[in-house]
BANU-166115 format. One line per 8 residues: their letters; for each residue x, y, z of N, C-alpha, C. Coordinates in nm, 3 decimals. Layout:
N
A = X Y Z X Y Z X Y Z; ...
# end
This chain:
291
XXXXXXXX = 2.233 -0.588 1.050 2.192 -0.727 1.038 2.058 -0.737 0.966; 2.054 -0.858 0.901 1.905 -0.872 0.827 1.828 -0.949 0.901; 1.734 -0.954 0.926 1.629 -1.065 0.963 1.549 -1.144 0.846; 1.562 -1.293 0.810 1.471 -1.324 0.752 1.359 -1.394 0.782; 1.237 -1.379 0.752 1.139 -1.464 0.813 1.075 -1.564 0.720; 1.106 -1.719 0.729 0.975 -1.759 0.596 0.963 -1.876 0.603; 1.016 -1.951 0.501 0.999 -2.069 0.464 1.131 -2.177 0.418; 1.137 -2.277 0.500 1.255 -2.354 0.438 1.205 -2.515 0.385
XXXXXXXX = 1.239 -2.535 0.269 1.194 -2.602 0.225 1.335 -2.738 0.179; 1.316 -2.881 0.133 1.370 -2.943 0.056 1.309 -2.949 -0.051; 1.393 -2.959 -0.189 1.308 -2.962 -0.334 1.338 -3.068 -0.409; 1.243 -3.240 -0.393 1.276 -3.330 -0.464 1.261 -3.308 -0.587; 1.341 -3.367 -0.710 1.326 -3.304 -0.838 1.378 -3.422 -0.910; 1.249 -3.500 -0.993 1.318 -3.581 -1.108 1.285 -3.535 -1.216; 1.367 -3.567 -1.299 1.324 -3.539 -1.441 1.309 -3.715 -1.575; 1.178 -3.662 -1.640 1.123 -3.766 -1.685 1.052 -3.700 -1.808
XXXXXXXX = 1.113 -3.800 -1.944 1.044 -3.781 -2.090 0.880 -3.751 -2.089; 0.837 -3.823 -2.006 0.693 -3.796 -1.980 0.633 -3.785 -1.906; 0.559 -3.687 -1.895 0.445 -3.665 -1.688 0.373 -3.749 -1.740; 0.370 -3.833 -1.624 0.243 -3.918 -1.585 0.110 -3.853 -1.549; 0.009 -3.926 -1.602 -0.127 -3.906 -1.589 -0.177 -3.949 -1.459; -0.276 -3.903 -1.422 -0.329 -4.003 -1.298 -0.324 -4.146 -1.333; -0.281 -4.191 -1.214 -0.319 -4.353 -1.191 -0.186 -4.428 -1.317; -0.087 -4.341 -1.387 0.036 -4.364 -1.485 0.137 -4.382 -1.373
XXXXXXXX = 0.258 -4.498 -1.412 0.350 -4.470 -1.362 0.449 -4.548 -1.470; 0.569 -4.401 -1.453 0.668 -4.392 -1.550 0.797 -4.387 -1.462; 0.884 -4.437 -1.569 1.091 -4.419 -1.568 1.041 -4.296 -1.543; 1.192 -4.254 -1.457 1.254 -4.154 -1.459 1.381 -4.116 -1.517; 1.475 -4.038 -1.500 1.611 -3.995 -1.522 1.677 -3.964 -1.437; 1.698 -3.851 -1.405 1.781 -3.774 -1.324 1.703 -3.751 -1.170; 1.760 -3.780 -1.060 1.713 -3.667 -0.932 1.780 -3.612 -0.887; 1.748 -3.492 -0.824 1.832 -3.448 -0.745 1.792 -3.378 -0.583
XXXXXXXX = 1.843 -3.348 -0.509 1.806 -3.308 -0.383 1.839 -3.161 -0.339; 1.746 -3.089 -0.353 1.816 -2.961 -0.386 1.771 -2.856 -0.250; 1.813 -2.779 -0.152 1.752 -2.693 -0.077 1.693 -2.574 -0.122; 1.566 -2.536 -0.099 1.457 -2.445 -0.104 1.373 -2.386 -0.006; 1.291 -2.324 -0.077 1.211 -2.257 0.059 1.254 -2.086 0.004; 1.157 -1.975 -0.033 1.128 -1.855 -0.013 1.231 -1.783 0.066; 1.209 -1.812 0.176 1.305 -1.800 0.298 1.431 -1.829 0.292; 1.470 -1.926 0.287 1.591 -1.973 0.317 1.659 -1.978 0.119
XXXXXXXX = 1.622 -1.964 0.086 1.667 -1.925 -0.097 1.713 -1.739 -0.055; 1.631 -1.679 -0.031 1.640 -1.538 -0.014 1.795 -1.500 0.096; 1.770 -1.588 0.233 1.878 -1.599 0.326 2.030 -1.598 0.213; 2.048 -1.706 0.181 2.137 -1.792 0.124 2.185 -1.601 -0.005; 2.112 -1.588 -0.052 2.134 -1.478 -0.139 2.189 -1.368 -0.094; 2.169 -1.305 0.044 2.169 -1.187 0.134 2.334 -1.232 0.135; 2.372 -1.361 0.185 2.463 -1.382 0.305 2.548 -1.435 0.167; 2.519 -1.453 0.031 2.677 -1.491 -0.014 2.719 -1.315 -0.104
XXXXXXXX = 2.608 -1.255 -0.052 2.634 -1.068 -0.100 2.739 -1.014 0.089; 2.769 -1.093 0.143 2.834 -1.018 0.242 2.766 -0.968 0.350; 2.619 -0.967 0.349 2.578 -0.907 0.472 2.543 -1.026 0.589; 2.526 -0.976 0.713 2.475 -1.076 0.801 2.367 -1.080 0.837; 2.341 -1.233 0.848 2.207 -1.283 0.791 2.108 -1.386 0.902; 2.016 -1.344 0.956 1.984 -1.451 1.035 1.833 -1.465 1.004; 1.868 -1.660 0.954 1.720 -1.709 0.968 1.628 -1.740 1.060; 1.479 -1.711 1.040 1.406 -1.744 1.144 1.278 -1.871 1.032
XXXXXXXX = 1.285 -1.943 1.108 1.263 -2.048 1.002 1.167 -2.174 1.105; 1.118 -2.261 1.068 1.098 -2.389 1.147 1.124 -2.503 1.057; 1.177 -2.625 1.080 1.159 -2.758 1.026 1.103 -2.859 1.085; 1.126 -2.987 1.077 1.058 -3.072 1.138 1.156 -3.175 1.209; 1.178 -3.234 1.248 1.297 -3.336 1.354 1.313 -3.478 1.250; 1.329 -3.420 1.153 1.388 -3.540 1.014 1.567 -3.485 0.944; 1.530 -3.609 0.911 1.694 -3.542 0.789 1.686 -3.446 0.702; 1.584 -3.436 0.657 1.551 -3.301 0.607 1.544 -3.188 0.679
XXXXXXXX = 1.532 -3.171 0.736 1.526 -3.054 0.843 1.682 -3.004 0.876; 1.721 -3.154 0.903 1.903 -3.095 0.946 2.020 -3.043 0.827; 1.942 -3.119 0.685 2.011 -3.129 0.592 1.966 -2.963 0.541; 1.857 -2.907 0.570 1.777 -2.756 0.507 1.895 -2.627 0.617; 1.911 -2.721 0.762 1.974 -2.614 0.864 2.169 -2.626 0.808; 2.169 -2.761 0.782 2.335 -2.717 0.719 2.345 -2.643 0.642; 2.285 -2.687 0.573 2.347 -2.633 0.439 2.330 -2.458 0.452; 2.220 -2.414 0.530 2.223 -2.239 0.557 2.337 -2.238 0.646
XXXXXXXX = 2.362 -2.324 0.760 2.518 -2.282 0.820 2.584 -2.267 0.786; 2.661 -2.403 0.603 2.743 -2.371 0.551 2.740 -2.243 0.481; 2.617 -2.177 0.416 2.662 -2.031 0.358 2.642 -1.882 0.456; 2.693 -1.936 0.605 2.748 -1.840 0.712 2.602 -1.763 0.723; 2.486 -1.795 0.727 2.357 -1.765 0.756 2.382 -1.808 0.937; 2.279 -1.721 1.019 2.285 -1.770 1.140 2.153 -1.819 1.187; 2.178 -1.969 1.202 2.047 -2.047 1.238 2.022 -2.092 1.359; 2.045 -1.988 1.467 1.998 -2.010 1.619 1.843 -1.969 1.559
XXXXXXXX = 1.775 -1.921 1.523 1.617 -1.918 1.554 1.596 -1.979 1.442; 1.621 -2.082 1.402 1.553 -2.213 1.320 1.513 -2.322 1.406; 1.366 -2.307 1.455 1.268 -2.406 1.554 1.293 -2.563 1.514; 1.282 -2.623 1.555 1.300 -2.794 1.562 1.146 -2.793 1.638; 1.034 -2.846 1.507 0.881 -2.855 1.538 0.901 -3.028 1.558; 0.878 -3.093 1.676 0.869 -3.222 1.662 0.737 -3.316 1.592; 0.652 -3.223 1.597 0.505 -3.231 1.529 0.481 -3.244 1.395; 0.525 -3.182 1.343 0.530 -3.180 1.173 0.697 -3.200 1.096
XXXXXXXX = 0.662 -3.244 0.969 0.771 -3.271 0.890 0.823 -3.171 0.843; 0.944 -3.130 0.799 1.004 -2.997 0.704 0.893 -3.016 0.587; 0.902 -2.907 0.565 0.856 -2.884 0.408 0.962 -2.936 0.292; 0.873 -2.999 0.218 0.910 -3.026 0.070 0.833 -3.007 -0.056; 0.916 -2.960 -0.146 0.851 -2.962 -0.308 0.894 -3.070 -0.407; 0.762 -3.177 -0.432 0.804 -3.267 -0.462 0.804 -3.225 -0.676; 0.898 -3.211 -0.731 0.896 -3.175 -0.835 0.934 -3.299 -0.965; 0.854 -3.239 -1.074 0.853 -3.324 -1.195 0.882 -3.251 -1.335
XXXXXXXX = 0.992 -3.281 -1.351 1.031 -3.192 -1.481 1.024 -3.279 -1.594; 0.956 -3.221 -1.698 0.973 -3.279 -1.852 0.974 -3.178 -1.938; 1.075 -3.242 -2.035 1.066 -3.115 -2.148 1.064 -2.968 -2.111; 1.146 -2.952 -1.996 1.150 -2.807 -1.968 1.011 -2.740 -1.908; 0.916 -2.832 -1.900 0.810 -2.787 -1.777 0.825 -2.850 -1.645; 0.703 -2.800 -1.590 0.747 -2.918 -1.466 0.605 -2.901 -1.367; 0.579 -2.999 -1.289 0.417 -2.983 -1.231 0.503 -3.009 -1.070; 0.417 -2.926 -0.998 0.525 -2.931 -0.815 0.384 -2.930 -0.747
XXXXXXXX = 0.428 -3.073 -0.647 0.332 -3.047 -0.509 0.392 -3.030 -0.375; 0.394 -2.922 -0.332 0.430 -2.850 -0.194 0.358 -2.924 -0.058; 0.435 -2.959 0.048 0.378 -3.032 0.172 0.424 -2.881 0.240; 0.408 -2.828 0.274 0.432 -2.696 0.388 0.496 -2.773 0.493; 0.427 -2.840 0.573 0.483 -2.893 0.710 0.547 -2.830 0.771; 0.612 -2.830 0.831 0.639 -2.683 0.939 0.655 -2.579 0.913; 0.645 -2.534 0.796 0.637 -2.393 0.766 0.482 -2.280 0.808; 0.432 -2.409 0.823 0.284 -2.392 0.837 0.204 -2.405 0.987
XXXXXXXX = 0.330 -2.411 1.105 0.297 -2.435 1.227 0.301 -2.303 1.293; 0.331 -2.210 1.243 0.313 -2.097 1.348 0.170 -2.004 1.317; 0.189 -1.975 1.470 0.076 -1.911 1.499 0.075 -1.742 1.508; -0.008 -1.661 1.490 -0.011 -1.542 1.516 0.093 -1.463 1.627; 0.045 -1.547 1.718 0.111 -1.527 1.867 0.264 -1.543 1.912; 0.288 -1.649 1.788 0.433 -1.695 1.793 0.523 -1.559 1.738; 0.453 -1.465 1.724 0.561 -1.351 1.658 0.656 -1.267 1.775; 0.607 -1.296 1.866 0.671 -1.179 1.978 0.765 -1.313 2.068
XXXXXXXX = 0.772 -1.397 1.977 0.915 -1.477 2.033 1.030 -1.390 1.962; 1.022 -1.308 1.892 1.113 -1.293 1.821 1.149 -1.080 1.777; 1.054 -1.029 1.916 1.074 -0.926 1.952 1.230 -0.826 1.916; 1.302 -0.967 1.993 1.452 -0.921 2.054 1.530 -0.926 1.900; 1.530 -1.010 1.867 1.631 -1.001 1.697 1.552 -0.900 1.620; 1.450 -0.867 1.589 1.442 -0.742 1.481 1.439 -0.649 1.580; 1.459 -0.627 1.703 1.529 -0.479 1.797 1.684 -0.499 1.751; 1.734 -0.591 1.710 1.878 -0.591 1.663 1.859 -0.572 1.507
XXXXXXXX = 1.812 -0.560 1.462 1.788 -0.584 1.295 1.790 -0.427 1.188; 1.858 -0.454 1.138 1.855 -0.337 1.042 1.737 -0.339 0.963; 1.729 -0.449 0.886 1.646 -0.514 0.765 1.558 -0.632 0.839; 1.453 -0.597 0.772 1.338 -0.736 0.807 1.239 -0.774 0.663; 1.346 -0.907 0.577 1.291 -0.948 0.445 1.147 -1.060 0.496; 1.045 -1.049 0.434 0.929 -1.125 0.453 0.917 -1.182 0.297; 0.798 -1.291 0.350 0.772 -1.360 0.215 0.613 -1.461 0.239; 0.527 -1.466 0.144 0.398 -1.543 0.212 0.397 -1.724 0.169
XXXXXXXX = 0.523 -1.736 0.196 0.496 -1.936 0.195 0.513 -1.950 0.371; 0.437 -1.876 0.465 0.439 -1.898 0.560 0.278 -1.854 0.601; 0.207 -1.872 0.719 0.092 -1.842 0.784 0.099 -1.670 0.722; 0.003 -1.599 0.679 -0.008 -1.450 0.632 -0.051 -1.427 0.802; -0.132 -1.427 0.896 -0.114 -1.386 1.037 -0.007 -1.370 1.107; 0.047 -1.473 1.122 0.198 -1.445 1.168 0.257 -1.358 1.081; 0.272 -1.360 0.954 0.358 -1.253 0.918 0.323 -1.149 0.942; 0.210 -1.034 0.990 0.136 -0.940 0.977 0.165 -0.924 1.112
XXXXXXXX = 0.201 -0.953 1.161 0.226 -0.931 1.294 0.363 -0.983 1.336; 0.463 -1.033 1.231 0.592 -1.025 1.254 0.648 -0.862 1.207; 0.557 -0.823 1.123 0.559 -0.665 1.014 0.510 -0.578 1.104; 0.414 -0.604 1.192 0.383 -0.473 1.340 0.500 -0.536 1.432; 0.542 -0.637 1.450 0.696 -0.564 1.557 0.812 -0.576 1.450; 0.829 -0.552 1.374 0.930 -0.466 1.286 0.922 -0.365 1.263; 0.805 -0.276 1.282 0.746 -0.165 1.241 0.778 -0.090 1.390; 0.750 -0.163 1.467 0.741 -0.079 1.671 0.910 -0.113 1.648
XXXXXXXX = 0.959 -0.190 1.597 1.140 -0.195 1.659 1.195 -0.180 1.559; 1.152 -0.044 1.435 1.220 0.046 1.324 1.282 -0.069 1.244; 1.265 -0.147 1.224 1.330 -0.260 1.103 1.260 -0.158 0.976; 1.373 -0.170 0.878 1.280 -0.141 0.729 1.236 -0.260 0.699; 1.104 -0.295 0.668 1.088 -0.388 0.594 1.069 -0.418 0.477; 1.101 -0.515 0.441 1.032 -0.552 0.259 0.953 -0.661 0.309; 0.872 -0.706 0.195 0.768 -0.759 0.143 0.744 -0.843 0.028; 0.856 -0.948 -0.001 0.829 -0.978 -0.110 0.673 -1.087 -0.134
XXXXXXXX = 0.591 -1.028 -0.232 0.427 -1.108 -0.161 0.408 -1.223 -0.251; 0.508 -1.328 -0.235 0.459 -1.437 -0.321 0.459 -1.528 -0.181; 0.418 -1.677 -0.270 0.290 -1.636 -0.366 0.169 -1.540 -0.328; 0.170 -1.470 -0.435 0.029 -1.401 -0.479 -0.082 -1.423 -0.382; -0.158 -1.331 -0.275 -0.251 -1.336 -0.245 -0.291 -1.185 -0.176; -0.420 -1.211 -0.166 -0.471 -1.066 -0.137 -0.427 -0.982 -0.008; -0.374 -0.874 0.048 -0.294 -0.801 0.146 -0.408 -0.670 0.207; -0.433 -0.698 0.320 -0.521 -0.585 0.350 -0.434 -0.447 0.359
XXXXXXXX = -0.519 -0.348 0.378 -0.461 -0.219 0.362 -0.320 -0.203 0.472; -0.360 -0.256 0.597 -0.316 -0.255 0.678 -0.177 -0.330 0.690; -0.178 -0.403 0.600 -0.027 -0.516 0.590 0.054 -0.414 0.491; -0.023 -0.338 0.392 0.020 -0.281 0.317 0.107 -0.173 0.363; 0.037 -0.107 0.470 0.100 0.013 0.549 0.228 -0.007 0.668; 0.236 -0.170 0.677 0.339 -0.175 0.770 0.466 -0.193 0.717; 0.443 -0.227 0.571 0.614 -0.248 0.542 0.655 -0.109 0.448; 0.812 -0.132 0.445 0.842 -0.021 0.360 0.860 -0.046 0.239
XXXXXXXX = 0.891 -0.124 0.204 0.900 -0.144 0.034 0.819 -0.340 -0.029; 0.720 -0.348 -0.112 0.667 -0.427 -0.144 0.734 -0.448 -0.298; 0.809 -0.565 -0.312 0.839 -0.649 -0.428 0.802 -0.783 -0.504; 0.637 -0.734 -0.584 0.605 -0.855 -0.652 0.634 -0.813 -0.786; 0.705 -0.956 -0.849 0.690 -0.962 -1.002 0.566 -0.909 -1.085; 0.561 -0.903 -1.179 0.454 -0.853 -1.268 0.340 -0.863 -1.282; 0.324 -1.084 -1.262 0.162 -1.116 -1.271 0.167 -1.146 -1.124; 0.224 -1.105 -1.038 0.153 -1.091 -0.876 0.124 -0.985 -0.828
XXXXXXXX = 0.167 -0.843 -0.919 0.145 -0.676 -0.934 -0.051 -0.700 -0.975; -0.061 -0.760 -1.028 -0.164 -0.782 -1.130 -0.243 -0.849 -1.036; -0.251 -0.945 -0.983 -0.346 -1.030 -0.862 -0.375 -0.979 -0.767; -0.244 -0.876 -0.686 -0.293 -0.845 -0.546 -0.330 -0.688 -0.616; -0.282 -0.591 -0.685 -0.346 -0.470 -0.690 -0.467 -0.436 -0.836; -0.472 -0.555 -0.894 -0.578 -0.529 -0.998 -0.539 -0.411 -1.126; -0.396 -0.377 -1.098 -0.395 -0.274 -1.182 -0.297 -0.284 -1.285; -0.273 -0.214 -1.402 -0.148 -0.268 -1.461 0.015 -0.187 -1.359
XXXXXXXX = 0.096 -0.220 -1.415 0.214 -0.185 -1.306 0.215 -0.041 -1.291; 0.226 0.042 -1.439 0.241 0.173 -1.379 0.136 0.251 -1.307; 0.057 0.231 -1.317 -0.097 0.273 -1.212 -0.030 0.237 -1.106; -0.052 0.087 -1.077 -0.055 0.027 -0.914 0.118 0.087 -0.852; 0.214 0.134 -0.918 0.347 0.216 -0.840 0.320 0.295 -0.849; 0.245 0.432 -0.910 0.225 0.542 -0.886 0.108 0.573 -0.764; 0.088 0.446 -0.720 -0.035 0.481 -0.607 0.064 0.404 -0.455; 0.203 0.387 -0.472 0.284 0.346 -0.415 0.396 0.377 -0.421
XXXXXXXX = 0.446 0.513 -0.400 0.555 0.626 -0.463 0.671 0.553 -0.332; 0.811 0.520 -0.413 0.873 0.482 -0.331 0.872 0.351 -0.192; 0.747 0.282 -0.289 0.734 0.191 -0.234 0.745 0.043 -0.278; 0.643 0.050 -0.360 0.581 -0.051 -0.460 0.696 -0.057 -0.589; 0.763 -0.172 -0.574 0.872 -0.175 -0.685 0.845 -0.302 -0.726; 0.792 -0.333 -0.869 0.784 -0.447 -0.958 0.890 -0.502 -1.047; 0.934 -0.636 -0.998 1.027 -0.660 -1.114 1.019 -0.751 -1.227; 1.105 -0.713 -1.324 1.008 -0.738 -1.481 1.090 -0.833 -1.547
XXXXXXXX = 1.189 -0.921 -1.486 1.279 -0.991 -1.540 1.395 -0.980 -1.636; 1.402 -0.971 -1.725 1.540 -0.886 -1.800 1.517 -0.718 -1.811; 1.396 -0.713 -1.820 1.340 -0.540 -1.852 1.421 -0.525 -1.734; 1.416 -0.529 -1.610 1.458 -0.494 -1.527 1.351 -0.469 -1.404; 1.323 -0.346 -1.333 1.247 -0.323 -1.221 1.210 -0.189 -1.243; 1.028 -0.149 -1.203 0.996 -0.052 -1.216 0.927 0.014 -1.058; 0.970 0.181 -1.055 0.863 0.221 -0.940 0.865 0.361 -0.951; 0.796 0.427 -0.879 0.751 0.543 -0.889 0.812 0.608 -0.711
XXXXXXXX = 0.886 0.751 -0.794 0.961 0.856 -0.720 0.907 0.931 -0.647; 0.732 0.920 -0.653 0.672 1.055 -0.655 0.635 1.167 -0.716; 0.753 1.167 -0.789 0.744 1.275 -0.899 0.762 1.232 -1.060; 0.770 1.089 -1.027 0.807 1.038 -1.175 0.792 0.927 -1.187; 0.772 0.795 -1.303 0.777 0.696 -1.286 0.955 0.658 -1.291; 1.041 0.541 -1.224 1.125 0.529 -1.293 1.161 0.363 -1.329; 1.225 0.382 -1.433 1.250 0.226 -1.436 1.394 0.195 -1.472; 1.432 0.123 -1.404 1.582 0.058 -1.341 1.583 -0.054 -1.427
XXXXXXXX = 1.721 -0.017 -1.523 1.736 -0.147 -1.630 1.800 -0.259 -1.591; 1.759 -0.357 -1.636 1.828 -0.511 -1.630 1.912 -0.527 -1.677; 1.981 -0.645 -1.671 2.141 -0.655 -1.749 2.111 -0.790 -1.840; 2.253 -0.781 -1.925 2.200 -0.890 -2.025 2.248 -0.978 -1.981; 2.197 -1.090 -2.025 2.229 -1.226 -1.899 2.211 -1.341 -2.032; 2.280 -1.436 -2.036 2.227 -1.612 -2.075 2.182 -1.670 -2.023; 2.036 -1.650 -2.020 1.980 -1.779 -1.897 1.973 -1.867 -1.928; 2.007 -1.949 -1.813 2.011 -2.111 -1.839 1.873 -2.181 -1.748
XXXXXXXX = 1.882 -2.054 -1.613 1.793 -2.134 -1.554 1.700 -2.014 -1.478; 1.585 -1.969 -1.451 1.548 -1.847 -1.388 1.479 -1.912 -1.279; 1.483 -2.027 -1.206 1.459 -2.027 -1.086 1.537 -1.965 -1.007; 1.467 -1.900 -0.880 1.581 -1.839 -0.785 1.579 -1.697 -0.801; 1.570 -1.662 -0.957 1.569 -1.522 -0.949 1.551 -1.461 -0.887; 1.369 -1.443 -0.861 1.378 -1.376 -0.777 1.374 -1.360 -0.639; 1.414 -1.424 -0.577 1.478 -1.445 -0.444 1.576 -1.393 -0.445; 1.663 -1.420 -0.538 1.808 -1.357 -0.542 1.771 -1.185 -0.560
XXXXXXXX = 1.679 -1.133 -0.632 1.660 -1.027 -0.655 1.650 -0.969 -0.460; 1.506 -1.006 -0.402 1.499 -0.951 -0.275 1.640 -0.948 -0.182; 1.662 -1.099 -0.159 1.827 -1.114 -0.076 1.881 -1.015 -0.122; 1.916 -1.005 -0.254 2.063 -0.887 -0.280 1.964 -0.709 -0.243; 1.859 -0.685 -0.247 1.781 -0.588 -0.199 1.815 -0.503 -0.108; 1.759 -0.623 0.028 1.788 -0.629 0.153 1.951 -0.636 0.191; 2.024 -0.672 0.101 2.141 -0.617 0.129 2.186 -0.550 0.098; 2.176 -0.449 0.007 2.196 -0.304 -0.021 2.134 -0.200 0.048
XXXXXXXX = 2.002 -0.263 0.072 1.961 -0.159 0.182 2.025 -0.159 0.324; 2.070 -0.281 0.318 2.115 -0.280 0.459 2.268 -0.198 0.477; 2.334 -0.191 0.330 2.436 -0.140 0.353 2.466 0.050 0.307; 2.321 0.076 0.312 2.250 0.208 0.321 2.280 0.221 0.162; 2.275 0.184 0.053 2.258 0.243 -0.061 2.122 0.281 -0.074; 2.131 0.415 -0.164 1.964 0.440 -0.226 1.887 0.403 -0.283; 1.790 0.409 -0.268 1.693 0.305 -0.344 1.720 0.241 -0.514; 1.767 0.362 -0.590 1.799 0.349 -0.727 1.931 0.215 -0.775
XXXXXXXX = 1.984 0.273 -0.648 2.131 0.229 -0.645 2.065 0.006 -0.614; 2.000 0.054 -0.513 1.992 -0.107 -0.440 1.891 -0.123 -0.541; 1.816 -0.127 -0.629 1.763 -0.237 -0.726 1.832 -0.200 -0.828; 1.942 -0.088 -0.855 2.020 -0.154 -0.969 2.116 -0.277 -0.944; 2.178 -0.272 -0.807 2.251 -0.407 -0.731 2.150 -0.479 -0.789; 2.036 -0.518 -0.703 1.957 -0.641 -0.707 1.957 -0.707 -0.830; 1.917 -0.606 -0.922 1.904 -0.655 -1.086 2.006 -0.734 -1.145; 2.129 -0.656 -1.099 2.225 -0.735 -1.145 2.230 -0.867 -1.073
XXXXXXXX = 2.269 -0.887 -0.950 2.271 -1.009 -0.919 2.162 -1.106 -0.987; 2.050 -1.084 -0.994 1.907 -1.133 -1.045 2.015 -1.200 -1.158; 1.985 -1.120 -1.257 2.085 -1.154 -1.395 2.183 -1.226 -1.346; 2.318 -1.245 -1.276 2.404 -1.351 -1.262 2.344 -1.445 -1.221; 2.197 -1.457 -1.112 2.194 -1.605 -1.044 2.098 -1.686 -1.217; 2.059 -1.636 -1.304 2.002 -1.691 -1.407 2.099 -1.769 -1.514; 2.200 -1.754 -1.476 2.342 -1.822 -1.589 2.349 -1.941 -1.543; 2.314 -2.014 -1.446 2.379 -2.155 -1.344 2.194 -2.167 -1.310
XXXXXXXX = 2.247 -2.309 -1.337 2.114 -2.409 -1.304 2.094 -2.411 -1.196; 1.947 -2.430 -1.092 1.915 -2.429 -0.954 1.931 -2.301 -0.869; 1.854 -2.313 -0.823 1.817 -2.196 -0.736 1.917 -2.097 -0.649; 1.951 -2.193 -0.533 2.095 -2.151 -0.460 2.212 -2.111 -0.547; 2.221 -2.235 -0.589 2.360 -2.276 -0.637 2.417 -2.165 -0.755; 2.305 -2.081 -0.815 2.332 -1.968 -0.921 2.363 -1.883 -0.853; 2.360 -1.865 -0.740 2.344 -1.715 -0.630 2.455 -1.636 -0.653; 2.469 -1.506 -0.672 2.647 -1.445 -0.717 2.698 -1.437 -0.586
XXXXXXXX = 2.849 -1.363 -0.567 2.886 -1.320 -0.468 2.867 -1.198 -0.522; 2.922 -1.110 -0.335 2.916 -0.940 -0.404 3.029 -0.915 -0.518; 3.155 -0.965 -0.516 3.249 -0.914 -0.607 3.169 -0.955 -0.695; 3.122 -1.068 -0.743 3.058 -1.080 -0.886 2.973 -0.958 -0.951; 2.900 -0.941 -0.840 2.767 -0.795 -0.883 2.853 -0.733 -0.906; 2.912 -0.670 -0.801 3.016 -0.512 -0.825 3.103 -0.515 -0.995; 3.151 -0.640 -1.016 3.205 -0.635 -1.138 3.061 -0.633 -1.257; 2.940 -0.722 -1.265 2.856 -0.678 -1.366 2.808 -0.506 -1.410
XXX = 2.778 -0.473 -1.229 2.735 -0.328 -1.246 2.876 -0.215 -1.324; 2.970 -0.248 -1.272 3.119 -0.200 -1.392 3.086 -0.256 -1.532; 3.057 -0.335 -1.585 3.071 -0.370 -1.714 2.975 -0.257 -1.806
# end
């Protein structure tokens, strides 16, 4: 079983010929209502690759909240430890797309209600847990101490460290494998990639977007190629990258093996617009990695 820990979010999203300036207000076009969140993007990825998947999540006692917990029910995620915070609202990303950019303001709201202490509610599921995926759109205390009882109740963990922020030595040493993209390789270790994985042998695995994913053996650097893909849309990626991860690891492949999986899936969820909704199944991967 996987454990995920993070963030569930709703992602309002219009799109409009022109961003408004302060104190501007413009037409729009299109909206849409889309489910998000670190967390629950990553969940959703694990669980349409076949493995079983349980979120640990909080929302807030709105429609959003119930509408963030269906929709993980519908993709057979298990949401008994998704908290109902009556205090705060779910999180949302309120988004503005033009011309293929887009400017986002994030409300956290219950993603942002736990406390340090709140981690040893949740003792008993990573003593059941094969896998324990992390991610930092949640409190970095609580997670650091969701990563010391994953660590006392043998979970492997990953680490994926977005967003980007600084990781003491000590957070560093509790998980087993750390997966930031390139310019978050660059923020939290100051170094360029192949330095900062060779000082993280079998640990520290960066992924590079079509290049693929790089890390160091110990005895070598190696780097794990990407597949060729039409992107249409690279949100999600990499979420989809960790989810399909954590499910290869979970289904004991070797390290080489599970970020060549990951990669591939990565590459299928980039063909289909939106985050979730690109996510492959496993037959899909299994057939790219054949091609």
């Amino acid at each position: 079983m996987i454990a995920i820990v993070g963030s569930i979010n709703i992602d309002l999203v219009v799109y409009t010929s022109n961003m408004p300036v302060p104190g501007e207000t413009v037409l729009g076009d299109k909206f849409r209502t889309n489910p998000g969140g670190k967390g629950a993007n990553q969940a959703v990825a694990a669980a349409r690759l076949g493995a079983a998947v349980t979120m640990v999540g909080r929302v807030g006692n709105d429609p959003y909240g119930k509408l963030a917990t269906e929709n993980l029910r519908n993709e057979q995620v298990e949401t008994g430890y998704i908290d109902v915070d009556n205090a705060a609202h779910t999180g949302v990303a309120m988004i503005t797309v033009t011309n293929n950019d887009n400017s986002i303001v994030v409300a956290p709201g219950a993603n942002f209600s736990w406390k340090r202490e709140d981690a040893g509610l949740y003792r008993e599921l990573l003593r059941q847990s094969k896998v324990l995926l992390l991610q930092l759109e949640v409190p970095l205390p609580f997670i650091e101490e969701i990563a010391k009882l994953g660590k006392e109740e043998q979970c492997t963990t990953i680490l994926n460290p977005a967003p980007a922020q600084q990781l003491s030595p000590s957070m560093l040493d509790l998980v087993d494998f750390i997966t930031p993209n390139e310019t978050e390789c660059q923020t939290i270790f100051k170094q360029p990639v192949e330095q900062a994985v060779r000082n993280y042998p079998n640990k520290l695995i960066v992924t590079e977007g079509k290049k693929g994913a790089t890390y160091h053996d110990g005895n070598r650097l190696v780097r794990v190629n990407g597949f060729l893909a039409k992107a249409v849309d690279t949100t999600g990626a990499g979420d989809t990258f960790n989810g399909a991860f954590a499910a290869a690891l979970a289904s004991e492949q070797p390290l080489a093996e599970a970020v060549s999986f990951a990669n591939a899936a990565a590459s299928l969820s980039v063909e289909k617009a939106g985050a979730q909704s690109g996510m492959p199944t496993k037959k899909q991967v299994v057939h790219r990695l054949g091609t």
